[in-house]
LOLUMVO-144103 format. One record per residue (C-alpha): residue in three letters; x, y, z. Coordinates in Angstrom, 2 decimals. Example, Ala and Ser with C-alpha at 12.3 -4.5 7.8 and 13.67 -1.06 7.14 Angstrom:
<atom><residu>ALA</residu><X>12.30</X><Y>-4.50</Y><Z>7.80</Z></atom>
<atom><residu>SER</residu><X>13.67</X><Y>-1.06</Y><Z>7.14</Z></atom>
//
This chain:
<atom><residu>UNK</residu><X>0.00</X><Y>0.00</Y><Z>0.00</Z></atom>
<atom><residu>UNK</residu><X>1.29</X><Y>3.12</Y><Z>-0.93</Z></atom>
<atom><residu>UNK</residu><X>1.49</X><Y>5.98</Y><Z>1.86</Z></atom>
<atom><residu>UNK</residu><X>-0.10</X><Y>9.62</Y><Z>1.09</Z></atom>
<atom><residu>UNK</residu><X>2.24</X><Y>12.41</Y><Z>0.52</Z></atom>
<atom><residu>UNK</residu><X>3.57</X><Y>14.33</Y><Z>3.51</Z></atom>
<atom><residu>UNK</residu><X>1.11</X><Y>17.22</Y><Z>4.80</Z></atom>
<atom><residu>UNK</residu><X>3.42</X><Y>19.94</Y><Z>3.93</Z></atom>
<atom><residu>UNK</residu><X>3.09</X><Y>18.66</Y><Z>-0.18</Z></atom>
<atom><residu>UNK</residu><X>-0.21</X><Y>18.06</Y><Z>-0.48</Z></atom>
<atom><residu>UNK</residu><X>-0.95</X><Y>21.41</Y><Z>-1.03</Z></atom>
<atom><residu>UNK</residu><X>1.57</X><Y>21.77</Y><Z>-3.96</Z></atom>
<atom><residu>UNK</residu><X>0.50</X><Y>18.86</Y><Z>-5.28</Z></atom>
<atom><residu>UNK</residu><X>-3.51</X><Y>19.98</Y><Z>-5.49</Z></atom>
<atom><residu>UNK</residu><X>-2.04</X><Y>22.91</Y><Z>-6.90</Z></atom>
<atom><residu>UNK</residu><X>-0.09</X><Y>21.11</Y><Z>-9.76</Z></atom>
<atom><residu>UNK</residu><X>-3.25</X><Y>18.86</Y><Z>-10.01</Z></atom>
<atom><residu>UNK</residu><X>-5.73</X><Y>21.91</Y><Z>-10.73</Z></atom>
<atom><residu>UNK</residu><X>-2.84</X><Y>23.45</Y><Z>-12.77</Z></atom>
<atom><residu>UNK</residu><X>-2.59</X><Y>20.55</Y><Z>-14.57</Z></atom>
<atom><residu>UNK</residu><X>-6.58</X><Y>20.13</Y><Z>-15.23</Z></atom>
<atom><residu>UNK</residu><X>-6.11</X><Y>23.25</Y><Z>-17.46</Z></atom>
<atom><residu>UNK</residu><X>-10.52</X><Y>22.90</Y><Z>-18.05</Z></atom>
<atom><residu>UNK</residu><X>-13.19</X><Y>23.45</Y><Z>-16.25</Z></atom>
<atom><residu>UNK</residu><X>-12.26</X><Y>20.52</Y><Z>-13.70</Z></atom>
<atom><residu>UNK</residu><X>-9.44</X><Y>22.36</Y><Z>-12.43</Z></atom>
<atom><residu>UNK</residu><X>-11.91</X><Y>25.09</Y><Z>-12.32</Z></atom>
<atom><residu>UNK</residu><X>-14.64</X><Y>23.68</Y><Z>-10.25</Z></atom>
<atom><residu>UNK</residu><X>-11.84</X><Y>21.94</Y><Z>-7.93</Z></atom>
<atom><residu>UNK</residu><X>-10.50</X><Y>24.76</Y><Z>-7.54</Z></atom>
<atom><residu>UNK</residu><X>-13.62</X><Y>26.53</Y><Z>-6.41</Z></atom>
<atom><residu>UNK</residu><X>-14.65</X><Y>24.04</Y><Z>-4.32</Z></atom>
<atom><residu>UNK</residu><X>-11.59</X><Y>23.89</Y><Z>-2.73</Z></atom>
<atom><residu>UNK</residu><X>-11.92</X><Y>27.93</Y><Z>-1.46</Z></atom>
<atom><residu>UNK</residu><X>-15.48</X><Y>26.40</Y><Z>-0.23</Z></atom>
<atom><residu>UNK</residu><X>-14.38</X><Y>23.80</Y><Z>2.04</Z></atom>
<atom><residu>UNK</residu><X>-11.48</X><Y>25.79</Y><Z>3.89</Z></atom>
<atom><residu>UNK</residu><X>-14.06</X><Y>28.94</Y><Z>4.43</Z></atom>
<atom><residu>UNK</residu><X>-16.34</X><Y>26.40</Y><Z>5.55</Z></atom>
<atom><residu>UNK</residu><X>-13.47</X><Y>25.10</Y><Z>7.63</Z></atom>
<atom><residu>UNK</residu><X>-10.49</X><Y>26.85</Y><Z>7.77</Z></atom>
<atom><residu>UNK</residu><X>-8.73</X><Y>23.81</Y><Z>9.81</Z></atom>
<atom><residu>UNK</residu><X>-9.17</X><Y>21.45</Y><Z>7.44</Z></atom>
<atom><residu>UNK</residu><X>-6.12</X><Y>19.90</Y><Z>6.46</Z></atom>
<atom><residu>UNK</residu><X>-5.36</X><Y>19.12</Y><Z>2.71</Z></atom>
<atom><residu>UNK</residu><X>-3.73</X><Y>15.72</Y><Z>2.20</Z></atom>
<atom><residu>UNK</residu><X>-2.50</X><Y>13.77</Y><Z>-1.13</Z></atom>
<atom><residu>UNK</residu><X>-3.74</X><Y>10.04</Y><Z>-1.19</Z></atom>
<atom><residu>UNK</residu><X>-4.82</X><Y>6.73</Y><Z>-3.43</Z></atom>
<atom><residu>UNK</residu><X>-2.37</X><Y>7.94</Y><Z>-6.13</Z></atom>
<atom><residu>UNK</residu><X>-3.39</X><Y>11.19</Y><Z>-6.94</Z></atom>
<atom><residu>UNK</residu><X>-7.18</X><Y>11.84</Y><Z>-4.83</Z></atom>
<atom><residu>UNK</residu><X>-6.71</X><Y>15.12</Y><Z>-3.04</Z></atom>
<atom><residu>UNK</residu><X>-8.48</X><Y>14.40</Y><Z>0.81</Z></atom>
<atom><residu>UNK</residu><X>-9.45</X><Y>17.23</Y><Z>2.73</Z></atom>
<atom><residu>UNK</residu><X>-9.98</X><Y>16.45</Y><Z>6.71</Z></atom>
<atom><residu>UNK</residu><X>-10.38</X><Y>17.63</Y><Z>9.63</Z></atom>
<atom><residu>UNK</residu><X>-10.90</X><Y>14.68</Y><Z>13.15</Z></atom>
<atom><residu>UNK</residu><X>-10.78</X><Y>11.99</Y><Z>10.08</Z></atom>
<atom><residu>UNK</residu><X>-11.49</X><Y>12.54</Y><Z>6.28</Z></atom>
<atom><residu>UNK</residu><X>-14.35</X><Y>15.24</Y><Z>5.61</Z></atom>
<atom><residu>UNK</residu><X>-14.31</X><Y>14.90</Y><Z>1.77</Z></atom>
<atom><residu>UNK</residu><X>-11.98</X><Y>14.32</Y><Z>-1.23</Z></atom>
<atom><residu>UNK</residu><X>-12.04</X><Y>15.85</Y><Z>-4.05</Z></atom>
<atom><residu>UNK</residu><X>-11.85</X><Y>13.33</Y><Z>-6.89</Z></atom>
<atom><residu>UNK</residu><X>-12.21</X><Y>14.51</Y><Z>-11.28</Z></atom>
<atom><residu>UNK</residu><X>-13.15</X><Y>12.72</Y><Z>-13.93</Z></atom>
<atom><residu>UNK</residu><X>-13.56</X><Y>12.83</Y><Z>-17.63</Z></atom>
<atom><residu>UNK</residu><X>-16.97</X><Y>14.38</Y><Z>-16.87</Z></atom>
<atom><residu>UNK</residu><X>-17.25</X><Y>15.33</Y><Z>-13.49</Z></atom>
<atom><residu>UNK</residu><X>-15.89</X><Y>16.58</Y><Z>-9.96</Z></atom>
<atom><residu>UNK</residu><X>-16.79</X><Y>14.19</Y><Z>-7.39</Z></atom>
<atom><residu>UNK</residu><X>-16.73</X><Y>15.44</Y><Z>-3.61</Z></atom>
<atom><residu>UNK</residu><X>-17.40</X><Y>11.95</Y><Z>-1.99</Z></atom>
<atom><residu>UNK</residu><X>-17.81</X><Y>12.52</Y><Z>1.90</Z></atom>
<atom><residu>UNK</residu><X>-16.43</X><Y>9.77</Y><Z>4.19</Z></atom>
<atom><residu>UNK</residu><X>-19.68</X><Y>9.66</Y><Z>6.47</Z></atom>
<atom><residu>UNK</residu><X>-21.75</X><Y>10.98</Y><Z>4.25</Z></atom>
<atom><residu>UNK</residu><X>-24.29</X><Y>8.69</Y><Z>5.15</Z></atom>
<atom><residu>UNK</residu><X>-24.45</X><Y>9.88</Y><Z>8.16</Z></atom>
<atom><residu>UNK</residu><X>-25.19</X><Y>13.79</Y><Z>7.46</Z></atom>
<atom><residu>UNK</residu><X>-28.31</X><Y>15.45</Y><Z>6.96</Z></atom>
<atom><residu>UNK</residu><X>-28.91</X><Y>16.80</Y><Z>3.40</Z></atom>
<atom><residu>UNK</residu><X>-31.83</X><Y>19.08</Y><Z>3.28</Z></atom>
<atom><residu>UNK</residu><X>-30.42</X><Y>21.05</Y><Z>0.26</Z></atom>
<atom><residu>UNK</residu><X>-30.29</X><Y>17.56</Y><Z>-1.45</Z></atom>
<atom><residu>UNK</residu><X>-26.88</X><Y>17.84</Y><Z>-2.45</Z></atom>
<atom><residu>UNK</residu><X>-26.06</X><Y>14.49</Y><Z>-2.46</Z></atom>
<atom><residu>UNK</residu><X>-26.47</X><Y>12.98</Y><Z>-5.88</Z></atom>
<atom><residu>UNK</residu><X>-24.26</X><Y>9.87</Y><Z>-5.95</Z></atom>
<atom><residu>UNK</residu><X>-23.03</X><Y>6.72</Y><Z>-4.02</Z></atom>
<atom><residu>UNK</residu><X>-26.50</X><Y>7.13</Y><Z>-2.26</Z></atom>
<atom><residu>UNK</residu><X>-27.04</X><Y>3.26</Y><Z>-1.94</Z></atom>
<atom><residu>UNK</residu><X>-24.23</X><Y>2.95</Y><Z>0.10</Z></atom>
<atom><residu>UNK</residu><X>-24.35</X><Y>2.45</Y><Z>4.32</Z></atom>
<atom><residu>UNK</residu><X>-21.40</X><Y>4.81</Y><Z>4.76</Z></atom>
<atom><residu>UNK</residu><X>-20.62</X><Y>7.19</Y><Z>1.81</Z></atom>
<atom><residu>UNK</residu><X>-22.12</X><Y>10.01</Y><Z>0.03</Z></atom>
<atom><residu>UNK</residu><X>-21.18</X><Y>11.93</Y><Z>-2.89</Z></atom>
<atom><residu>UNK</residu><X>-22.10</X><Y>15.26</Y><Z>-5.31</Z></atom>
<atom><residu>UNK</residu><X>-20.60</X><Y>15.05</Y><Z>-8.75</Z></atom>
<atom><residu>UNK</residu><X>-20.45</X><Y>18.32</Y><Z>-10.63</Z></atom>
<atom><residu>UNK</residu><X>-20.64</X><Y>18.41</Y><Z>-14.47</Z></atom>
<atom><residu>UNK</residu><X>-19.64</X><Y>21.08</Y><Z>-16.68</Z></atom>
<atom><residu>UNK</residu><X>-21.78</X><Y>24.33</Y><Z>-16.14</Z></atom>
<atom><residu>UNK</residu><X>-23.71</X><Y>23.00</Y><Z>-12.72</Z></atom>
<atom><residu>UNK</residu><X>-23.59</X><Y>25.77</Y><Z>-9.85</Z></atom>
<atom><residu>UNK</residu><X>-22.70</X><Y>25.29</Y><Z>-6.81</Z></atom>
<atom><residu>UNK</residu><X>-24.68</X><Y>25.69</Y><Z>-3.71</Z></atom>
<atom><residu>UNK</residu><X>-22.30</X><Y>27.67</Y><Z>-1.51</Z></atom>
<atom><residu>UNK</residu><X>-23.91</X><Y>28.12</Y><Z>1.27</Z></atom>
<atom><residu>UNK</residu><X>-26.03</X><Y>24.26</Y><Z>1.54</Z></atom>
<atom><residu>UNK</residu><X>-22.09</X><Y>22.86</Y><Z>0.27</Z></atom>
<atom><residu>UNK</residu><X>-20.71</X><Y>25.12</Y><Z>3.55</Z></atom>
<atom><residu>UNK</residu><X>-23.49</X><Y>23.31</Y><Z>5.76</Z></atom>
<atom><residu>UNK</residu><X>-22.58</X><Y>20.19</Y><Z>5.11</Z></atom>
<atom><residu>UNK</residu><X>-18.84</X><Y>20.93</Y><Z>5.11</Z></atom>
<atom><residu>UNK</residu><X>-19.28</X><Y>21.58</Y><Z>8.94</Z></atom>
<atom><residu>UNK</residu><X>-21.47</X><Y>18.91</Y><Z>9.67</Z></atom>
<atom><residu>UNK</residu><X>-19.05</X><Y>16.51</Y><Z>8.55</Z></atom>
<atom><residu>UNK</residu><X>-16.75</X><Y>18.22</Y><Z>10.64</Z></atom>
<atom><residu>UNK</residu><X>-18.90</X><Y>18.51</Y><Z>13.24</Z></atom>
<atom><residu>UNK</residu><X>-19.16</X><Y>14.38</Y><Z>13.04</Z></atom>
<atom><residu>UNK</residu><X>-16.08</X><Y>13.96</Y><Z>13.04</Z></atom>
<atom><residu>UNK</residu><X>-15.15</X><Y>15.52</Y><Z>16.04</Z></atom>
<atom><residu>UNK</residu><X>-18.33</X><Y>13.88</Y><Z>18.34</Z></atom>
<atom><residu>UNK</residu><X>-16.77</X><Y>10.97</Y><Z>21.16</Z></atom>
<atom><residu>UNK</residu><X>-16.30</X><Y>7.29</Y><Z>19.69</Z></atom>
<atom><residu>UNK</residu><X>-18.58</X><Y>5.16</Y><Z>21.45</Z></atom>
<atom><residu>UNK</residu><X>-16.64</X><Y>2.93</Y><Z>23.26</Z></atom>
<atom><residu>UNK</residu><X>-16.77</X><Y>-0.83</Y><Z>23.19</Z></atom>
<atom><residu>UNK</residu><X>-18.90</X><Y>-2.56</Y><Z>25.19</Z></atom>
<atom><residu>UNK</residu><X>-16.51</X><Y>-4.52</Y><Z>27.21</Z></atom>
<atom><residu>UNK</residu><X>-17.91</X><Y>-8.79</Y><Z>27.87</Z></atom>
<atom><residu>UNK</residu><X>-17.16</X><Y>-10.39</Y><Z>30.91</Z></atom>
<atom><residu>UNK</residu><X>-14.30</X><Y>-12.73</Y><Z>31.33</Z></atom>
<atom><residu>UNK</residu><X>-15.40</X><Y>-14.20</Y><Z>34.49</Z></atom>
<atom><residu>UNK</residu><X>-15.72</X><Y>-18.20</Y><Z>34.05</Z></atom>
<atom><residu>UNK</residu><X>-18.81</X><Y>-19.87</Y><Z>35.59</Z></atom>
<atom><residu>UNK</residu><X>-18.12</X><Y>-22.06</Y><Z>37.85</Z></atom>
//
């Protein structure tokens, strides 16, 4: 398994990635990029999976993946977050994640995208239940 790129690169490297881009990808990662660290300005930026630029904050928040025809934000515990703006428009059969892909010429809900910025944020930074310990006593 390959390790992500230290912290202090990942930022050079989403920059070289966006750079890179040269379309409206870079664009719109770009953009949503300046949305998630006003939304959070202690989010860290991080460089994993061989190119997927991560952006967390207590655990992942979001990465910010691009395709051929589309910016997918896929949210770790997206599941777990309440969407009333309905942003969520992929992965929604799955238990855990959620994800928004943008396409070429969609706007972005800045403020709703904000929202759930911080409640992802906001879950990752509530206690871990802890384990429910069993007994080891032995009858008998």
């Amino acid at each position: 398994m390959k390790r992500s790129v230290p912290l202090e690169h990942a930022s050079a490297f989403i920059d070289a990635k966006i750079n890179e881009l040269g379309d409206w990808r870079g664009k719109m990662l770009a953009k949503v990029r300046r949305i998630i660290h006003a939304a959070s300005p202690e989010i860290v930026e991080e460089w994993k999976w061989n190119g997927t630029p991560v952006f967390s904050h207590g655990g992942i928040v979001c990465t910010g993946e691009t395709y051929k025809n589309v910016v997918k934000m896929t949210f770790a515990k997206g599941a777990a977050l309440e969407d009333p703006s309905g942003l969520f428009n992929s992965s929604l059969d799955g238990n855990v994640r959620r994800a928004i892909d943008i396409r070429e010429g969609d706007k972005v809900d800045e403020a709703a995208l904000k929202d759930l910025i911080r409640a992802a944020v906001a879950l990752n930074q509530k206690p871990k239940p802890k384990p429910r310990r069993t007994s080891s006593k032995r009858a008998g």
